[in-house]
C-alpha positions in Angstrom: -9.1 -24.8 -4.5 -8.0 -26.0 -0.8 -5.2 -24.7 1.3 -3.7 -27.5 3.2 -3.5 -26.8 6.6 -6.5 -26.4 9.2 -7.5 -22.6 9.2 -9.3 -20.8 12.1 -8.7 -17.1 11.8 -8.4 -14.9 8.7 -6.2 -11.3 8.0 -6.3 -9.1 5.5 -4.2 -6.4 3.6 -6.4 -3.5 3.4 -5.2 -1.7 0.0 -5.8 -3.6 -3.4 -7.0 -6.3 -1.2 -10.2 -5.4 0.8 -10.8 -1.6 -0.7 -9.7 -0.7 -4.7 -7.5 2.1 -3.8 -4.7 1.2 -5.7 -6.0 3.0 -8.6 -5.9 6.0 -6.8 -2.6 5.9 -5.6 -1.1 5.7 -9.2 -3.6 8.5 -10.4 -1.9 11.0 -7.9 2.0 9.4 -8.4 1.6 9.9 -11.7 0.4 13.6 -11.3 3.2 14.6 -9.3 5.5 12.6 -11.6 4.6 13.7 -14.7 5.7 17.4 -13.7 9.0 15.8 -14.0 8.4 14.5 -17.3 8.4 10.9 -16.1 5.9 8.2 -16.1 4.5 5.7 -13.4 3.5 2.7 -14.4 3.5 -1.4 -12.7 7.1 -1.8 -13.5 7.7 0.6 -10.9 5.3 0.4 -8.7 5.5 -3.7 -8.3 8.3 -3.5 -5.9 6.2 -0.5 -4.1 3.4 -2.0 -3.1 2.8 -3.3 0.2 5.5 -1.6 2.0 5.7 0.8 4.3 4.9 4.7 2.9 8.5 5.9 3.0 10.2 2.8 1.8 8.0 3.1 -1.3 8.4 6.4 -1.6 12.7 5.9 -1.7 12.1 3.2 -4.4 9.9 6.1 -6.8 12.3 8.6 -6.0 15.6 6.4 -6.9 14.2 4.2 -10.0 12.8 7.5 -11.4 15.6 9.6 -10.4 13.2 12.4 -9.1 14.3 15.8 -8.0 12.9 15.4 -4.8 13.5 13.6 -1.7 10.7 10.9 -0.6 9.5 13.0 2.1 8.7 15.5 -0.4 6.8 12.9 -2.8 4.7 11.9 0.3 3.8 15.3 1.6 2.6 16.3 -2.0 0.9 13.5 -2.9 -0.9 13.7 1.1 -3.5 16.0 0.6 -5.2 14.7 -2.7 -5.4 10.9 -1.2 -6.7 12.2 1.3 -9.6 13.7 -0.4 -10.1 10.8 -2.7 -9.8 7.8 -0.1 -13.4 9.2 1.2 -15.2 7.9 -1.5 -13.2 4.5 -2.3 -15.1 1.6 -3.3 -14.8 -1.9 -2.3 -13.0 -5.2 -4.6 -15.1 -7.2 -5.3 -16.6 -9.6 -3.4 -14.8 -9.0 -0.7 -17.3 -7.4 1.5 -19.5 -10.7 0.8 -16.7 -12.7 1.6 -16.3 -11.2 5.1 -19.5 -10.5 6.2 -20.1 -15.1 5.9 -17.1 -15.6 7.6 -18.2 -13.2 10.6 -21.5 -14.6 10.4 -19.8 -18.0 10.7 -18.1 -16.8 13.7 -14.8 -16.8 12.3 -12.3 -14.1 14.1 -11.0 -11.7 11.6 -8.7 -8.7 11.3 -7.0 -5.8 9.0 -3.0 -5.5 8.6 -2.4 -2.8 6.8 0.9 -1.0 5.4 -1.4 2.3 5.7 -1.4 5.0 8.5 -4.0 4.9 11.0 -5.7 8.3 10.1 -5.0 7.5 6.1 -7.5 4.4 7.2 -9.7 6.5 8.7 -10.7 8.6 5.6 -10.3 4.9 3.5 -13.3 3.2 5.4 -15.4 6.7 5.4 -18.1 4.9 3.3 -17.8 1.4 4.6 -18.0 1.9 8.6 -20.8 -0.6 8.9 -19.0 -3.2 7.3 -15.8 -2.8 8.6 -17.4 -3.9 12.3 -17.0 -7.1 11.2 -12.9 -6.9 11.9 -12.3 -7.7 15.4 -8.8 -5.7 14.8 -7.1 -3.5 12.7 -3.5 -3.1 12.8 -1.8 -0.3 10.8 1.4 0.4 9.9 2.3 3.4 12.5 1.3 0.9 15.4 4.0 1.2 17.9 4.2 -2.9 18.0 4.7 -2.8 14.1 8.3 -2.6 14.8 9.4 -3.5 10.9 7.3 -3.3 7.5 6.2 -5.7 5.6 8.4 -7.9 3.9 8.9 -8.3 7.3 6.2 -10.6 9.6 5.9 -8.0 12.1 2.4 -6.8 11.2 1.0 -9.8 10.8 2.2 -11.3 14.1 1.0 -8.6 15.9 -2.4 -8.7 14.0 -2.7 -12.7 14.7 -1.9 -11.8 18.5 -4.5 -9.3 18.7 -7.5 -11.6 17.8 -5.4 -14.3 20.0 -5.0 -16.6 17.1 -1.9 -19.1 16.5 -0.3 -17.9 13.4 -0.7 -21.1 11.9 -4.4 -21.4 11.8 -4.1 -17.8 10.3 -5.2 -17.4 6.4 -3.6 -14.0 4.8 -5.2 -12.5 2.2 -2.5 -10.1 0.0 -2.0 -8.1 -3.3 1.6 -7.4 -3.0 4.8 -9.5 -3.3 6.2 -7.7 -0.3 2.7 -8.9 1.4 3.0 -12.4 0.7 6.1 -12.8 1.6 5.8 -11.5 5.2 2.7 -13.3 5.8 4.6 -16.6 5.0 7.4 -15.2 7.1 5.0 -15.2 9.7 3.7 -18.9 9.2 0.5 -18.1 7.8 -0.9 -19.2 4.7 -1.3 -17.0 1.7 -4.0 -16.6 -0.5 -2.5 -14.1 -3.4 -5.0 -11.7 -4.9 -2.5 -9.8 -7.7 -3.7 -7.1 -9.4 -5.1 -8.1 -12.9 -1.9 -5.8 -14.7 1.0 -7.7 -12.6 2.6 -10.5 -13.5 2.2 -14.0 -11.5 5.5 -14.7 -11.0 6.3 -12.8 -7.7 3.1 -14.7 -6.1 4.3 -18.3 -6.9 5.1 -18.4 -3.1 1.7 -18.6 -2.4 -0.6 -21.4 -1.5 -3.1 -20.2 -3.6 -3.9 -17.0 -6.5 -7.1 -16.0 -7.3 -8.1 -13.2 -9.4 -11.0 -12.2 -7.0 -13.0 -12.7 -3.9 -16.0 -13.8 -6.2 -14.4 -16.9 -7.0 -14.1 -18.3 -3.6 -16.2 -19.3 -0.8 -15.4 -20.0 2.9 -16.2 -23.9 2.3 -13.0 -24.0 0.4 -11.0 -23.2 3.2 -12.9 -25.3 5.6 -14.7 -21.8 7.6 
């Protein structure tokens, strides 16, 4: 389990990747959905994942041919996230995962497709261990000119902890994720959620199914 190329600074998605919010996300879709008679499930919300808010919330609207536009979907589904992300929990291993790194000295930062007071609420319970992150970048950052497929995020992330994007190591949950962190010259670790299918992460230099079965030894850190 090696990635080939020298690494010296690590980024990370935030949802699915660092926190288990995904859950919660469907939970509420699926409750403003289902008043439509319709269902949410991963062969939807694959291609949602990882992009920015309103560009997901097109693709619901359109593949389940909703009565409502996206700005609708978003402002109903705003509220009850907002009260749930207070209490989400951590994947696991990830916290141990970051907190050797920093204690190896390695730089490390957050590039998330969320808005900056959505993260707020979404790091409620984990303040102290968030201080390890010497940035985060979210997706309303006025430098984040284009989402993520695009590199944009991670570019600026990489320039904040004033790494060279090709020492940087991505960690990502979404195809859309992946894919801009390789558009940005990064490597990509690919962490899919266990009810997706591989093939979208083939792209990847490496998939794992968790941060418990890694160590920063196997990426030279």
């Amino acid at each position: 389990m090696k990635i080939s190329r020298p690494v010296t600074h690590v980024i990370y998605d935030l949802d699915g990747v660092l926190l288990d919010t995904e859950p919660l996300y469907t939970r509420v879709t699926q409750e403003i959905v289902g008043c439509y008679g319709k269902n949410f499930d991963w062969s939807i919300k694959k291609d949602m994942i990882g992009r920015p808010s309103i560009e997901s919330a097109r693709h619901l609207v359109s593949a389940l041919e909703l009565p409502i536009a996206p700005e609708e979907y978003l402002e109903a589904r705003r509220h009850r996230l907002a009260e749930l992300f207070l209490t989400t929990p951590a994947k696991d291993g990830a916290e141990r995962f970051s907190r050797a790194l920093h204690t190896r000295g390695v730089s490390q930062a957050i590039a998330t497709s969320s808005e900056a007071t959505l993260f707020e609420r979404k790091r409620t319970l984990h303040v102290d261990w968030f201080e390890v992150f010497a940035e985060v970048v979210t997706a309303d950052d006025p430098r984040v000119e284009n989402g993520k497929p695009a590199p944009d995020i991670f570019l600026v992330a990489a320039e904040a902890i004033g790494a060279d994007p090709a020492g940087c190591l991505v960690f990502e949950d979404s195809p859309a994720g992946v894919e801009a962190g390789l558009a940005a010259g990064m490597a990509v670790v690919a962490i899919p959620d266990p009810a997706m299918e591989r093939g979208p992460f083939e792209q990847a230099d490496l998939v794992i199914d968790s941060f418990s079965s890694i160590e920063p030894e196997d990426f030279g850190l």
